[in-house]
N, C-alpha and C positions, 0 to 999 in steps of 0.2 A: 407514428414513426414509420418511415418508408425506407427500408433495405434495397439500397439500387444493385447496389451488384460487392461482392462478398466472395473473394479468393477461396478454389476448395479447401486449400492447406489455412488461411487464416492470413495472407502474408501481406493483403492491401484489401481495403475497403471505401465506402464512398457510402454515406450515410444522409438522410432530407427526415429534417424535424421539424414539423408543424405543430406550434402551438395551439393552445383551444381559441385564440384570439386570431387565428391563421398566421403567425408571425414564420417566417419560415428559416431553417439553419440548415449551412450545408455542412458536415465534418469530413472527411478525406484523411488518410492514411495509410502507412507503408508498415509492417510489421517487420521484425525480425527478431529471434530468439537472443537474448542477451548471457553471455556463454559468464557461467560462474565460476570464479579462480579458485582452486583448493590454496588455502592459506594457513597458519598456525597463530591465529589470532587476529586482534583488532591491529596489533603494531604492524601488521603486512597488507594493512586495504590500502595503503597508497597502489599498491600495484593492481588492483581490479578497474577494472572498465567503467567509470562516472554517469550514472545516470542521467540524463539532466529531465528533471520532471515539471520545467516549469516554460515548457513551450508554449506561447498563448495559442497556437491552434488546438491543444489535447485540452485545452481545458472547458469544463463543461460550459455549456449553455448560457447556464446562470449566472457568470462571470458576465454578460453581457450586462445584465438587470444592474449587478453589485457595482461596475465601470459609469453607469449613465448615473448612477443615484450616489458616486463619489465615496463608495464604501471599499474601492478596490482600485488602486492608483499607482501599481504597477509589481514590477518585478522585487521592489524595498517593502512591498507591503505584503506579499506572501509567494515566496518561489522557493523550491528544492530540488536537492541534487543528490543524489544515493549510490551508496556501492555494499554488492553483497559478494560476502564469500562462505566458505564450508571446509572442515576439515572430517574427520571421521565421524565425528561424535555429535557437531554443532553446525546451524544457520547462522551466518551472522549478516544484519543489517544496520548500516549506518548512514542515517539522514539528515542531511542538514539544512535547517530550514530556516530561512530571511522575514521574520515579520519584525515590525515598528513597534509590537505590542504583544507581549508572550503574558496571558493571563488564564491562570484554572486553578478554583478551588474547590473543588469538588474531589469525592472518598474516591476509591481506586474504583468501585462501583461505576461510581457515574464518570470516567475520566474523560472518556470522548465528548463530555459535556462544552468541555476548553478546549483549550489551545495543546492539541496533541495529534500523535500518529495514528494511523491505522494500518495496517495488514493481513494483507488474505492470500490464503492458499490453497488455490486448487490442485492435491496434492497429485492424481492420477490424470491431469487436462483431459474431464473426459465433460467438462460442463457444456460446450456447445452440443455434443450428443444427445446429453440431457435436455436440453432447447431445443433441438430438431423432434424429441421424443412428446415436448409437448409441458417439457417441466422448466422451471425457471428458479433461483435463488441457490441455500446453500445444500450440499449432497450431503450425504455420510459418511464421506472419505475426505474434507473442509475445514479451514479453521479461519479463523480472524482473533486477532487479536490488538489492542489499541493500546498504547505508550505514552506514557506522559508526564510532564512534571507538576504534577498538582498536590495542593495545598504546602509547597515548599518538598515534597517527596517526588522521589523516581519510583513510578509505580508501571506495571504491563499487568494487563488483564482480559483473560480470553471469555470472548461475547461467543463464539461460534465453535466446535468442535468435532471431530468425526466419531464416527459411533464405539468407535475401540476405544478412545480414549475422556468419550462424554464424562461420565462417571468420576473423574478425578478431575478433570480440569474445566469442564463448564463453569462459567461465571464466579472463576476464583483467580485469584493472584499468585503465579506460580514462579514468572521469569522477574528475575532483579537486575533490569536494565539500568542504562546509566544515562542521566538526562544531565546537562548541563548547557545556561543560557549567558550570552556575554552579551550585558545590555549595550556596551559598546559597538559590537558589531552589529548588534541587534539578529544575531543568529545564535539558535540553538540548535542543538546538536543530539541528535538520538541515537545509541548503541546497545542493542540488544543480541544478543546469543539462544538460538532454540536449540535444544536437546533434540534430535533428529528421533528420540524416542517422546516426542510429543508432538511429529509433526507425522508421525505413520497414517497412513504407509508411506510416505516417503521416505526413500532411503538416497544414501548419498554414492551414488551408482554413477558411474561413465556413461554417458549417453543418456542420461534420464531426463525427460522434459517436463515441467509442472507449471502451473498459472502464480503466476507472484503480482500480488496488485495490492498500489501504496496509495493512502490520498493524507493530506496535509489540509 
């Protein structure tokens, strides 16, 4: 991977991916901080800012491979749209996501196995630091956590954690999100709420900025 040129603040980028085969991919982007609405629940996300996450240029790579081989046939076979807000106490995110085909039955363990969320939180955005220092993956101040409806349950369960709160919530099931699929529409819907005392250090502060990354 070739880094051409890399905004100091983070705010546009221009990326050349050369596969082992030399195939070569260019990506290109405009960043901007996505500002989150303080709300009093889920019945107030009509008024937050709509993510739209299913732009085909953000999408990886592999999307190329999964389009030529007929396993990926548009915006009806996998796209999402999201909105987050926060009030004192809680994160909340709510995703909605378009496939033709919503299947997982797998324990809360294995749920990212299927068809579910994920989420991460770079809770201090100091991970590019961390990559300039020579390190890469997740920190000690990190969480990830994945969402989903499987085997008939609404389950969340955290794969990644920061070191203050390792100890109680690594690789257990703590949030009781709310999944719901309408084969009609053929979109499901994820609603989950974090206790902002499982997502420390972040706190829910004016002017606070932190890395929030979703994939479907």
């Amino acid at each position: 991977m070739e880094v051409i040129r890399l905004g100091t603040a983070a705010e546009s980028c221009r990326l050349k991916i050369e596969s082992s085969n030399r195939q070569s991919i260019v990506l290109e982007g405009e960043f901007k901080p996505y500002r989150v609405r303080r709300i009093t629940g889920f019945k107030d996300m009509s008024v937050c800012e709509e993510a739209v996450l299913e732009n085909p240029a953000l999408q990886v790579p592999s999307f190329g491979d999964l389009k030529s081989n007929g396993l990926y046939t548009g915006l009806d076979d996998l796209s999402v749209r999201g909105r987050f807000g926060y009030d004192e106490d809680n994160f909340y995110i709510e995703l909605k996501v378009k496939d033709d085909i919503h299947f997982n039955n797998q324990t809360p363990d294995r749920c990212f196995v299927g068809d579910s969320v994920q989420y991460a939180f770079d809770t201090l955005r100091d991970g590019r630091f961390s990559h300039l220092a020579g390190n890469s993956g997740w920190g000690d101040d990190d969480y990830r956590f994945t969402t989903a409806l499987a085997d008939g349950r609404a389950v969340s369960f955290c794969f990644g954690a920061a070191s203050c709160n390792r100890s109680r919530m690594f690789r257990k099931e703590y949030l009781r999100p709310e999944v719901v699929r309408c084969e009609k529409t053929k979109t499901t819907v994820y609603r989950c709420s974090i206790p902002f005392s499982y997502l420390s250090p972040l706190r829910p502060e004016s002017g606070r900025v932190f890395g929030c990354s979703c994939l479907a």
